[in-house]
N, CA, C and O atoms as CSV, one atom per row, in Angstrom:
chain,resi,resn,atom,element,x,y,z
A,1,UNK,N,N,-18.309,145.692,-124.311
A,1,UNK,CA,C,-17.216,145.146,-123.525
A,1,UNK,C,C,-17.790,144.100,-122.559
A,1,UNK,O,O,-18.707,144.369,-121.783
A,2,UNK,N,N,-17.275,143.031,-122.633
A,2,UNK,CA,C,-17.881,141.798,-121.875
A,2,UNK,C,C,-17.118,141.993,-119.874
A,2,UNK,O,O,-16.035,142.462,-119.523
A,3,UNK,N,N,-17.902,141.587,-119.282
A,3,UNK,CA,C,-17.562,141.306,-117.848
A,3,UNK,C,C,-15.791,140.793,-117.567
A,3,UNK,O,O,-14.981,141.144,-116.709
A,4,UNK,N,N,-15.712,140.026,-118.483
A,4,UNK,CA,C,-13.939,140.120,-118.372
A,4,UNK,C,C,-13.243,140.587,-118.445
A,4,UNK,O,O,-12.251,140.661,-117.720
A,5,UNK,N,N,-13.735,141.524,-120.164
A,5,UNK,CA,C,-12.546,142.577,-120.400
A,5,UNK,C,C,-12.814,143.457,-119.452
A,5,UNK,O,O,-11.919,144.278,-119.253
A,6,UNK,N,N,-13.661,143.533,-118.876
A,6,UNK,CA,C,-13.622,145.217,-117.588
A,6,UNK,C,C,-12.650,144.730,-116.403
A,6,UNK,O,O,-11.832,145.419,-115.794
A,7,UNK,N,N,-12.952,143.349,-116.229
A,7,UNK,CA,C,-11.993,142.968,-115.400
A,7,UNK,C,C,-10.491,142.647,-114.994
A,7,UNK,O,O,-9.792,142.689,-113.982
A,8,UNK,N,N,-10.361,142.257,-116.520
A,8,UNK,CA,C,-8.788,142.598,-117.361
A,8,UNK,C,C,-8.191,143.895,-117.239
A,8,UNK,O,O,-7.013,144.075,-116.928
A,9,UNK,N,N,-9.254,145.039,-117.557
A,9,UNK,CA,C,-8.468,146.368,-117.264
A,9,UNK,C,C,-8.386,146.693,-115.637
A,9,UNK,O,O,-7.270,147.013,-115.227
A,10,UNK,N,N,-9.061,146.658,-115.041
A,10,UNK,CA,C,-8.917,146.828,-113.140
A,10,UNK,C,C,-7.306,145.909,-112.800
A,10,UNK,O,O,-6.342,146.425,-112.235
A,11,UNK,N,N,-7.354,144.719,-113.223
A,11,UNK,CA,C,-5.890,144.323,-112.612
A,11,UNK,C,C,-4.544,144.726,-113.261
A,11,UNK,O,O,-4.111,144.806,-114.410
A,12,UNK,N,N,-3.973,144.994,-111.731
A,12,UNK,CA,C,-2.847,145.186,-111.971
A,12,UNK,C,C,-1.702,144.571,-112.659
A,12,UNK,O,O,-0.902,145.433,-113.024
A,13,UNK,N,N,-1.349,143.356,-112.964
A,13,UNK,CA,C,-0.510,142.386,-113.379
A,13,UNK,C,C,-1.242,141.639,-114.419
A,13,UNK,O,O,-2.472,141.698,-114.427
A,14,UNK,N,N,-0.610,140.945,-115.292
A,14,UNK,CA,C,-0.985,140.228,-116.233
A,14,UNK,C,C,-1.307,138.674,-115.566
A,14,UNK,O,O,-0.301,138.141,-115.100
A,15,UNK,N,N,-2.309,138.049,-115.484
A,15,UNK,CA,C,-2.738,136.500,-115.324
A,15,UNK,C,C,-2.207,135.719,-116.011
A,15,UNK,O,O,-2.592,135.634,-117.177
A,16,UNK,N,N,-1.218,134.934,-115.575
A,16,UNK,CA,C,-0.813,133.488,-115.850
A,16,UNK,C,C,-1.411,132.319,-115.891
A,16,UNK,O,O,-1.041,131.720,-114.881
A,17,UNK,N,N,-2.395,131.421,-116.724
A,17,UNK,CA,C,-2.688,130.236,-116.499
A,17,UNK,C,C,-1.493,129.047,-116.293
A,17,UNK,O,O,-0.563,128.864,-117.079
A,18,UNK,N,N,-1.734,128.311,-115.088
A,18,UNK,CA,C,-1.252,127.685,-114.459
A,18,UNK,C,C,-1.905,126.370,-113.939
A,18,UNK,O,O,-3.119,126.557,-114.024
A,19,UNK,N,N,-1.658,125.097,-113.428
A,19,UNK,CA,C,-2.295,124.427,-112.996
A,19,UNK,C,C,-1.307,123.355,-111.949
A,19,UNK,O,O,-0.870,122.209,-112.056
A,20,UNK,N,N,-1.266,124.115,-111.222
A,20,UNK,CA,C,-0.576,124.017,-109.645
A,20,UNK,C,C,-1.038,123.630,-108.120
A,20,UNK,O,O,-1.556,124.410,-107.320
A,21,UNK,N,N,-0.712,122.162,-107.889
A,21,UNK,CA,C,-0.947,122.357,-106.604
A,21,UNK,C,C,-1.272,123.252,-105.485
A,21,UNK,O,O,-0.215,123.880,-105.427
A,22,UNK,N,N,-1.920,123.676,-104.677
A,22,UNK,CA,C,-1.344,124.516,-103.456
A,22,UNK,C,C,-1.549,124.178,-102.132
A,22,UNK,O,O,-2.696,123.743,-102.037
A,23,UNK,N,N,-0.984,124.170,-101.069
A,23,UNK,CA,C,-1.680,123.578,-99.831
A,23,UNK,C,C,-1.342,125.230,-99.078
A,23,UNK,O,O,-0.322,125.917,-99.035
A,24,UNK,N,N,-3.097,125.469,-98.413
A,24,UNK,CA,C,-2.642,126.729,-97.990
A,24,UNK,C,C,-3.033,126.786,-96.571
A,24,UNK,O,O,-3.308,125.623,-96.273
A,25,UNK,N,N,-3.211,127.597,-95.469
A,25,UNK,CA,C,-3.270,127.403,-94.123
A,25,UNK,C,C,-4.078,128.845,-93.930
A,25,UNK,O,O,-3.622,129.851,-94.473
A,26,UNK,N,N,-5.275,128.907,-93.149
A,26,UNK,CA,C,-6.150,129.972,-92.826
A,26,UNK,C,C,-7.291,129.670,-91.681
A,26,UNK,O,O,-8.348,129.039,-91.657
A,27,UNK,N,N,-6.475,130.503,-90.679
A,27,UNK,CA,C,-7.294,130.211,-89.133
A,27,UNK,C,C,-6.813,129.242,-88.293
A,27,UNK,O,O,-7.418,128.779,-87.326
A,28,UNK,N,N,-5.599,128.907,-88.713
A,28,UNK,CA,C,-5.295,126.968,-88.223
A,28,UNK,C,C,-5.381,126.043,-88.928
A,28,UNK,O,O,-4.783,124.976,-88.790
A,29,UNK,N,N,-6.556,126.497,-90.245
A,29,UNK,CA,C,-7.181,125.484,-90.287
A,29,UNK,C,C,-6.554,125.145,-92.038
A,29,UNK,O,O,-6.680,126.011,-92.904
A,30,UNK,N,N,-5.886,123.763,-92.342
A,30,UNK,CA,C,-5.275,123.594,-93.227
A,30,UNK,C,C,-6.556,123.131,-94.781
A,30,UNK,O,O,-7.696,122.668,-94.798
A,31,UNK,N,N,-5.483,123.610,-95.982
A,31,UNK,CA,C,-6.865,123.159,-97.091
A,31,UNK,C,C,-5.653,122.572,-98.140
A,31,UNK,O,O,-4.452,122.672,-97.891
A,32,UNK,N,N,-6.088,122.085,-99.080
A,32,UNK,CA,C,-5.159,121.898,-100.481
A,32,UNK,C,C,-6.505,122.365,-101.758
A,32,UNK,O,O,-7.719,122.411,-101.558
A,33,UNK,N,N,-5.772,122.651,-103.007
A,33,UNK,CA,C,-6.417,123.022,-104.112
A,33,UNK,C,C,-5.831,123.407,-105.068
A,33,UNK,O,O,-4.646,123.112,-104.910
A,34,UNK,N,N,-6.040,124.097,-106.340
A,34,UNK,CA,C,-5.066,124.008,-107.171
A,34,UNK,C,C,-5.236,125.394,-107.948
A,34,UNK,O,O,-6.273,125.826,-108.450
A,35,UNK,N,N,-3.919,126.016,-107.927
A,35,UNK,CA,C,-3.730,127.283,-108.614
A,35,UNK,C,C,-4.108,126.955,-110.076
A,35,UNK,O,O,-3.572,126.159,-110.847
A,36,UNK,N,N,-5.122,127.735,-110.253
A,36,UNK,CA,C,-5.787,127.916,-112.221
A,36,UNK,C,C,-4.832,129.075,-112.684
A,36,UNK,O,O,-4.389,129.012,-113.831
A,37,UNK,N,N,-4.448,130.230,-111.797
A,37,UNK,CA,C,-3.685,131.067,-112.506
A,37,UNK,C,C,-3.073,132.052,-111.455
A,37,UNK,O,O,-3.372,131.980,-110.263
A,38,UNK,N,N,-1.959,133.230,-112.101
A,38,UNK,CA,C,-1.522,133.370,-111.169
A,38,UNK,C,C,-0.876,134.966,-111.844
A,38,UNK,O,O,-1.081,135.165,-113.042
A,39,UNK,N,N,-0.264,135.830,-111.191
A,39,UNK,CA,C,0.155,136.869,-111.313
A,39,UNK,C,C,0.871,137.696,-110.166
A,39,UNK,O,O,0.749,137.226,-109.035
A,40,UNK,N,N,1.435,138.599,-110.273
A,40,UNK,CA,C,2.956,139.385,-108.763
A,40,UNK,C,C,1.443,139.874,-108.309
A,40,UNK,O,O,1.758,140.100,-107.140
A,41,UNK,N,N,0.440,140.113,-108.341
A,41,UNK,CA,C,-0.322,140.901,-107.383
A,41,UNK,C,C,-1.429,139.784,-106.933
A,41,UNK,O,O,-2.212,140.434,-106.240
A,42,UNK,N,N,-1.866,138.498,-106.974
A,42,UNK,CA,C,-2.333,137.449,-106.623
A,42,UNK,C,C,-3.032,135.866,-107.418
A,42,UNK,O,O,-2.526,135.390,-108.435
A,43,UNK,N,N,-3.865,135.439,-106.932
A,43,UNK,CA,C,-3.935,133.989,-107.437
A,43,UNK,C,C,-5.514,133.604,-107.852
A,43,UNK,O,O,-6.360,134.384,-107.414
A,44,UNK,N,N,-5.827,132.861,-108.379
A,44,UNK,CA,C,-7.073,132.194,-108.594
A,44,UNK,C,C,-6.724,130.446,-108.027
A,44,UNK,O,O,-6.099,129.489,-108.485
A,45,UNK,N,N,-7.442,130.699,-106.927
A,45,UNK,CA,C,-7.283,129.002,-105.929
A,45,UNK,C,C,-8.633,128.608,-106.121
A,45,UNK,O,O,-9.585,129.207,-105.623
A,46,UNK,N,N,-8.746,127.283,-107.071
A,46,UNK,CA,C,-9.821,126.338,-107.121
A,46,UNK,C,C,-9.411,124.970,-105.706
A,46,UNK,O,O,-8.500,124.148,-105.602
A,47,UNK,N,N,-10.781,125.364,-104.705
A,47,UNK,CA,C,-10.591,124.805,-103.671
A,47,UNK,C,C,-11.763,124.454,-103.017
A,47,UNK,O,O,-12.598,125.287,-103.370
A,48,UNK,N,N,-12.331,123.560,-102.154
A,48,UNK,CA,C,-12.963,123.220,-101.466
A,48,UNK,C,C,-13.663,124.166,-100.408
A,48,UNK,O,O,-14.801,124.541,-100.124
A,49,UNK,N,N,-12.037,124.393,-99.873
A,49,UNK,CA,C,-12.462,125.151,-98.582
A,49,UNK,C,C,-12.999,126.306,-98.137
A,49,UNK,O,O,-12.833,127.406,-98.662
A,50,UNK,N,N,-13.978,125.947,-96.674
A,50,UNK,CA,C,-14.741,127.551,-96.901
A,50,UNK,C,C,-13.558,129.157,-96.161
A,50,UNK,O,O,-13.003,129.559,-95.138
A,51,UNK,N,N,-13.724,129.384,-97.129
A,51,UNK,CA,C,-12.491,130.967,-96.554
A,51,UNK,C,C,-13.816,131.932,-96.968
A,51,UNK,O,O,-14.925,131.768,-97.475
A,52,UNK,N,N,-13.158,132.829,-96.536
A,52,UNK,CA,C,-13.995,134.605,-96.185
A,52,UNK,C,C,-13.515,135.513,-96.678
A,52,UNK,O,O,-12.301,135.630,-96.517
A,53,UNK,N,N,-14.287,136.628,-97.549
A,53,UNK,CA,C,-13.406,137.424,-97.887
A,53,UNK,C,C,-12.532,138.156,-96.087
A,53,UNK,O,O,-12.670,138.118,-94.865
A,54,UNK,N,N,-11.346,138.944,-97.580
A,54,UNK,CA,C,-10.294,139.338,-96.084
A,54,UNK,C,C,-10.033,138.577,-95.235
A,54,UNK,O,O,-9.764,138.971,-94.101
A,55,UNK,N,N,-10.048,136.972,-95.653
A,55,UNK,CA,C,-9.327,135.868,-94.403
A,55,UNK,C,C,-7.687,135.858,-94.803
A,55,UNK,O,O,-7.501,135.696,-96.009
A,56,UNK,N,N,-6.700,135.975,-94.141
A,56,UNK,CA,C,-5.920,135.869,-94.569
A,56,UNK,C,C,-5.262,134.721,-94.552
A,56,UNK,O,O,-5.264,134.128,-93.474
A,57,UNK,N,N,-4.575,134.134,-95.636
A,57,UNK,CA,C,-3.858,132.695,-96.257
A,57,UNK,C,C,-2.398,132.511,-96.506
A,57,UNK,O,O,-1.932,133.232,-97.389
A,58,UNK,N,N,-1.788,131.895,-96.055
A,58,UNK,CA,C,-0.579,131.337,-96.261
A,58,UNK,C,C,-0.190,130.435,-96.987
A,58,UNK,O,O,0.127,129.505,-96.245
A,59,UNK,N,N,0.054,130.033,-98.556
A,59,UNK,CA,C,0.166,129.553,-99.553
A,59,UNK,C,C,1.561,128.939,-99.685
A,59,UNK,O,O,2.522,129.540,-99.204
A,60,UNK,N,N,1.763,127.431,-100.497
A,60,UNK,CA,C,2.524,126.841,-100.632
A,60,UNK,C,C,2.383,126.295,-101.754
A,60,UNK,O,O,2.033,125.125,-101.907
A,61,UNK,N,N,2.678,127.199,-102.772
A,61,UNK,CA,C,2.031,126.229,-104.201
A,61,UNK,C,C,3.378,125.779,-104.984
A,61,UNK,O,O,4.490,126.305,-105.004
A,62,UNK,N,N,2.959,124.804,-105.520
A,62,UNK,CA,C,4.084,123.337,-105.928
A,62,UNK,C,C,5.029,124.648,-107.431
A,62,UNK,O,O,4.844,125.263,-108.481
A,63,UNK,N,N,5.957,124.327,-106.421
A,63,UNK,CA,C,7.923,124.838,-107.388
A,63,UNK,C,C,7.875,125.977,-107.031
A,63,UNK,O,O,8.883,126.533,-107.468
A,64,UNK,N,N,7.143,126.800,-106.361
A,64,UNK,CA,C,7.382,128.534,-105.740
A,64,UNK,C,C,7.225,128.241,-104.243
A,64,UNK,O,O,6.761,127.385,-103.490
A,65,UNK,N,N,7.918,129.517,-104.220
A,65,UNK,CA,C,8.402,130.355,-102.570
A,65,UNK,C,C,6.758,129.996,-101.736
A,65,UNK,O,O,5.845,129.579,-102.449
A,66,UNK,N,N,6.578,130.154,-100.585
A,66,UNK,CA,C,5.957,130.456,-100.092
A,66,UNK,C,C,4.880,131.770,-100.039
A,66,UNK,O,O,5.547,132.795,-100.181
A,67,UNK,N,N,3.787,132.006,-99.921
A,67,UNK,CA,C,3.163,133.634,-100.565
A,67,UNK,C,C,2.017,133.265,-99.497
A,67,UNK,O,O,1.278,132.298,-99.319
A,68,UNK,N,N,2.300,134.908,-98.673
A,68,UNK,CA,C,0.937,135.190,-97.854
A,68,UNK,C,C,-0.211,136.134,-98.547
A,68,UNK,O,O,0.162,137.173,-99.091
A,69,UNK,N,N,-1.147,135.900,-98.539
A,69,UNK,CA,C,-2.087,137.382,-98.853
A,69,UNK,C,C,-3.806,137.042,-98.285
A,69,UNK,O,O,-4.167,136.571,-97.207
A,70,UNK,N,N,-4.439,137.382,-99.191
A,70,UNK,CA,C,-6.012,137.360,-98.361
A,70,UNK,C,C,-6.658,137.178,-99.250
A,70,UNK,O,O,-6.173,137.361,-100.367
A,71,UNK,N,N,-8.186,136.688,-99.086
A,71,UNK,CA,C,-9.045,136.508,-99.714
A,71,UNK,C,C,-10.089,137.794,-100.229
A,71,UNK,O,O,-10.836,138.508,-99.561
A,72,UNK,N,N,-9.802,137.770,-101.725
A,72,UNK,CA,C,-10.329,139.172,-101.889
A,72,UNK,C,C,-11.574,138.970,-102.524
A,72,UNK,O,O,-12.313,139.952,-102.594
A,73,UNK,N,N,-12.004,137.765,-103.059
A,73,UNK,CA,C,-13.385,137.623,-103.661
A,73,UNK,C,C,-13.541,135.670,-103.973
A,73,UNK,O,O,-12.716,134.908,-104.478
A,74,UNK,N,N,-14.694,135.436,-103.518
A,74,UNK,CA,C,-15.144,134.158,-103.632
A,74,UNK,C,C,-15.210,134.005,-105.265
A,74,UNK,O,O,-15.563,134.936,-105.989
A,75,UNK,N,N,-14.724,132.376,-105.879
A,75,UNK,CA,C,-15.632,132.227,-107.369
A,75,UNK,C,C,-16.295,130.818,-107.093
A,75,UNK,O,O,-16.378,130.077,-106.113
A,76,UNK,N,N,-16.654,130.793,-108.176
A,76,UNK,CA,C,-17.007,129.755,-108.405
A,76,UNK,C,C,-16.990,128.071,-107.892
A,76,UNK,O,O,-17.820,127.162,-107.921
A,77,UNK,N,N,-16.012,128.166,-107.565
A,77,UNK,CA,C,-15.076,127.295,-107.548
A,77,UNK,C,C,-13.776,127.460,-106.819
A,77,UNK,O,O,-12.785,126.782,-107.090
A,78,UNK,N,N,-13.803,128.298,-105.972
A,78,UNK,CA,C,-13.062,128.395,-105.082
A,78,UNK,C,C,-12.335,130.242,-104.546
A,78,UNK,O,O,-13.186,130.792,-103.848
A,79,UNK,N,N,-11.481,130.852,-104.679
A,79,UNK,CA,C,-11.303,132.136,-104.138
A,79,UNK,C,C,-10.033,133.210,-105.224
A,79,UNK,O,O,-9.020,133.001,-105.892
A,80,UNK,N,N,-10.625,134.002,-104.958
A,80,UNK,CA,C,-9.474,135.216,-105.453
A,80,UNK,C,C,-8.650,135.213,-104.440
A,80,UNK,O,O,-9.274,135.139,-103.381
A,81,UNK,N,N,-7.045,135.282,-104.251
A,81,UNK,CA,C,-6.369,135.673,-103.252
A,81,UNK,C,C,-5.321,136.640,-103.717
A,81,UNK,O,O,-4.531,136.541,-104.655
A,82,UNK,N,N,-5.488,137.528,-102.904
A,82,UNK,CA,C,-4.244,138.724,-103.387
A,82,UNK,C,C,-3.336,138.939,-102.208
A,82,UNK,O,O,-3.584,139.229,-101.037
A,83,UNK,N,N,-2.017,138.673,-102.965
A,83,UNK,CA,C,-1.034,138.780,-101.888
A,83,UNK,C,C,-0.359,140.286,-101.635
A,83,UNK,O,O,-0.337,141.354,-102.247
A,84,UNK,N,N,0.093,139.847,-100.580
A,84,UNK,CA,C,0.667,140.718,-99.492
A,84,UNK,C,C,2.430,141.025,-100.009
A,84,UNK,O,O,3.384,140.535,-99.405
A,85,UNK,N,N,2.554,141.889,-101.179
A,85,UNK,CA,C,4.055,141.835,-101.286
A,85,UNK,C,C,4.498,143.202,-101.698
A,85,UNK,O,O,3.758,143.973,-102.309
A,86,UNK,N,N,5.971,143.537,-101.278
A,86,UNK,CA,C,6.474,145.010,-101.798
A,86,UNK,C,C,6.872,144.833,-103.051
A,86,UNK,O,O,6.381,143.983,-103.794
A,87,UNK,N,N,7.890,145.708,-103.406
A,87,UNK,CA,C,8.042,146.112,-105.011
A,87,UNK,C,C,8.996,144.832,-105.079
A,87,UNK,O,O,8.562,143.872,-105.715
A,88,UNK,N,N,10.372,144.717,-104.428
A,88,UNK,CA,C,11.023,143.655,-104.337
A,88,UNK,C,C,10.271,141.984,-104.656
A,88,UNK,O,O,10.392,141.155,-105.558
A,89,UNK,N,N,9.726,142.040,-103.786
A,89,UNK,CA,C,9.037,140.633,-103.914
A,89,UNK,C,C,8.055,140.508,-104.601
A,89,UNK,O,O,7.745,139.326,-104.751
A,90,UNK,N,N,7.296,141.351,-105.188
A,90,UNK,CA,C,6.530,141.113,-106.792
A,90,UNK,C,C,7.574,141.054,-107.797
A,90,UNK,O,O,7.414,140.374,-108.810
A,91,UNK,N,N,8.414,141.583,-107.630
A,91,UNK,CA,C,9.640,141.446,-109.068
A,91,UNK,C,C,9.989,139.965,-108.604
A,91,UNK,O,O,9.836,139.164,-109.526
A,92,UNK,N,N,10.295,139.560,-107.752
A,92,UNK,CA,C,10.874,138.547,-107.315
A,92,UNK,C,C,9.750,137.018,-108.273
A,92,UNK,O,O,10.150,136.088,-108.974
A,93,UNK,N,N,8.244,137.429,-107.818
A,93,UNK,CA,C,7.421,136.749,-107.780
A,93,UNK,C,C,7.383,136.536,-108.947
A,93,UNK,O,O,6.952,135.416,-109.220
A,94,UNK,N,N,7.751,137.354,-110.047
A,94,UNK,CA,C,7.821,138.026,-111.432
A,94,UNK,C,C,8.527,136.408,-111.889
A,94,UNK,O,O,7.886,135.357,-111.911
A,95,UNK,N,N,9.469,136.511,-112.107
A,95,UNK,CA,C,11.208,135.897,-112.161
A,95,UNK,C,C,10.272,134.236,-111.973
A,95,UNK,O,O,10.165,133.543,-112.985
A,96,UNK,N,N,9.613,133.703,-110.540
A,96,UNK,CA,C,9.058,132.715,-110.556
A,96,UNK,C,C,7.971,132.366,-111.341
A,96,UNK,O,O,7.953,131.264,-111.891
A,97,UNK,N,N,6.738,133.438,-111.512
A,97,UNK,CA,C,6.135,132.849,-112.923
A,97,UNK,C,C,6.869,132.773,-113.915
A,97,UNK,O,O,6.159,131.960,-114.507
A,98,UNK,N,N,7.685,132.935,-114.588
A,98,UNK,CA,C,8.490,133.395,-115.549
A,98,UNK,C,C,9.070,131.664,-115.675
A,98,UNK,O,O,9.185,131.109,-116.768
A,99,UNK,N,N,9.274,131.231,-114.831
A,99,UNK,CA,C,10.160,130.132,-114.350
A,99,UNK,C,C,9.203,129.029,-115.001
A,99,UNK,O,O,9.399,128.183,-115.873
A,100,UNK,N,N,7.488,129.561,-113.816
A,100,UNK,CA,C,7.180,128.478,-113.627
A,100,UNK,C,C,6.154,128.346,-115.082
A,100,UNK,O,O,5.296,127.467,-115.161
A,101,UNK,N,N,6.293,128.919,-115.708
A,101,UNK,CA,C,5.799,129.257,-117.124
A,101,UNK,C,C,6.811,128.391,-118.113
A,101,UNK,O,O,6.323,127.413,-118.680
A,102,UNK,N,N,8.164,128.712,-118.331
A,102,UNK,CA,C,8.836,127.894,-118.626
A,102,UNK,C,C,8.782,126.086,-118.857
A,102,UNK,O,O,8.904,125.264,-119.765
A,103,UNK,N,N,8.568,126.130,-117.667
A,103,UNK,CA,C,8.554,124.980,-116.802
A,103,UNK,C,C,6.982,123.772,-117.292
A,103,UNK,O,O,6.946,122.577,-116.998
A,104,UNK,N,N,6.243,124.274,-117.802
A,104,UNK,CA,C,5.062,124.347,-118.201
A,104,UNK,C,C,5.484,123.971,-119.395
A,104,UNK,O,O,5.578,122.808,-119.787
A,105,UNK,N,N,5.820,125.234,-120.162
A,105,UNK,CA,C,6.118,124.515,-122.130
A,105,UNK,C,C,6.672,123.809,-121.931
A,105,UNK,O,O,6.036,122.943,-122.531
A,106,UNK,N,N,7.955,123.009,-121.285
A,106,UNK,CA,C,8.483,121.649,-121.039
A,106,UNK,C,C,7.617,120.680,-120.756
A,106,UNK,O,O,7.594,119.781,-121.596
A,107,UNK,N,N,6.723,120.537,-119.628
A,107,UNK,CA,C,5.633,119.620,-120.055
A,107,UNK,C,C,5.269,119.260,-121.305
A,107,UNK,O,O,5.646,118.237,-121.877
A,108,UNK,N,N,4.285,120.375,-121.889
A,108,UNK,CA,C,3.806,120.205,-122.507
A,108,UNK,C,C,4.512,119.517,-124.177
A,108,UNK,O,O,3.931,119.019,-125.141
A,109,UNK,N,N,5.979,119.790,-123.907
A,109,UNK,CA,C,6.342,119.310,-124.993
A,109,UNK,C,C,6.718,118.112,-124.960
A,109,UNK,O,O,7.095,117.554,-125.991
């Protein structure tokens, strides 16, 4: 079993590839970068900026709601962020990938 698939089974939600703006806000201090993917329990933000794990972020990524959560692991290339939401607003969050997935095969076609 490779390092992914172990990692595939630990999360909760299924990962959406995506390639989304985001401008997010942590400490005051403002960043932009771009959602690689996405899921109701959090995000993969390819970004510049230096964040910490457990910093918490306020997200604005291009055609969705607004989404707070925290930094749960540095990559490569920018941060894991897992948001901060109840059962309501992961279903909710649900409905917007769903959307913004949609929204995507139209591009592409």
């Amino acid at each position: 079993m490779t390092d992914s698939d172990k990692l595939s089974e630990k999360r909760r939600h299924a990962r959406h590839p995506v390639d989304r703006a985001v401008n997010g806000v942590s400490g005051g201090n403002k960043h932009q970068g771009r959602v690689k993917d996405i899921s109701a329990s959090g995000a993969s933000i390819q970004t510049e900026a230096d964040l910490y794990q457990d910093e918490l972020v306020e997200l604005k990524i291009e055609d969705m709601e607004e989404l707070s959560g925290k930094v749960a692991r540095s990559l490569d290339d920018g941060y894991a962020v897992e948001f901060d939401l109840d059962g309501d607003d992961a279903e909710y969050l649900l409905d917007e990938i769903a959307s913004l997935n949609d929204a995507i095969r139209q591009e592409e076609l």
